[in-house]
C-alpha positions in Angstrom: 73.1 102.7 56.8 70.2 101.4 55.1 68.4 101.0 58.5 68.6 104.2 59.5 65.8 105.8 58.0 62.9 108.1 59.5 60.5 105.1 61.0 63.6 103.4 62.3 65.3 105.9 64.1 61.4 107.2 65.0 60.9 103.6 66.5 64.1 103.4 68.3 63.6 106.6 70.4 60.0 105.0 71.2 61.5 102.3 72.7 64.3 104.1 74.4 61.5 106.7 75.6 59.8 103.7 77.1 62.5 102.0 78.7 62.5 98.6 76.4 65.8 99.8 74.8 68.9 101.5 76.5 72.1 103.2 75.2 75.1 102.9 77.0 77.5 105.7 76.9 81.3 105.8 77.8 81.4 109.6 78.4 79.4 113.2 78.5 81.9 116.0 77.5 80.2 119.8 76.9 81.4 120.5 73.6 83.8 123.0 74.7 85.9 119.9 75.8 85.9 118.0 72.2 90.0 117.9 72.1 89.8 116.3 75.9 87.2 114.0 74.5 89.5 113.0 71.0 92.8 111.9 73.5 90.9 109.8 76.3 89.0 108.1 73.2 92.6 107.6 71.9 94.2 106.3 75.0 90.9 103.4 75.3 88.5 101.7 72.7 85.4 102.0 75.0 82.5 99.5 73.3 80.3 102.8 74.5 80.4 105.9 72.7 81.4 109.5 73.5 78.9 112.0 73.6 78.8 115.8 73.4 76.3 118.5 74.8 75.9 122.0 74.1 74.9 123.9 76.7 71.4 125.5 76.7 69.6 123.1 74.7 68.3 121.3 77.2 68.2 117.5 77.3 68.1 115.2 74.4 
């Protein structure tokens, strides 16, 4: 927790904007999904996580 300030969050989008740094992710769910989302995450421990959208806002 004590990394995750402004400038270092601030960096790491830079370098995921650029390409230099990329996040997996196990799964997209829209939000209205959330309790589909909770039981496949407790069938499997993916080393990805879970993500949720809300619809309208675009992407993030």
């Amino acid at each position: 927790m004590s990394a995750a300030t402004t400038d270092v969050l601030a960096e790491l989008a830079a370098l995921i904007a650029t390409g230099e740094l990329t996040v997996l992710i196990s799964a997209t769910y829209p939000i209205e999904q959330v309790q589909e989302a909770y039981t496949a995450l407790a069938g499997r421990h993916p080393r990805e996580p879970l993500t949720f959208r809300q619809e309208g806002l675009g992407s993030l």
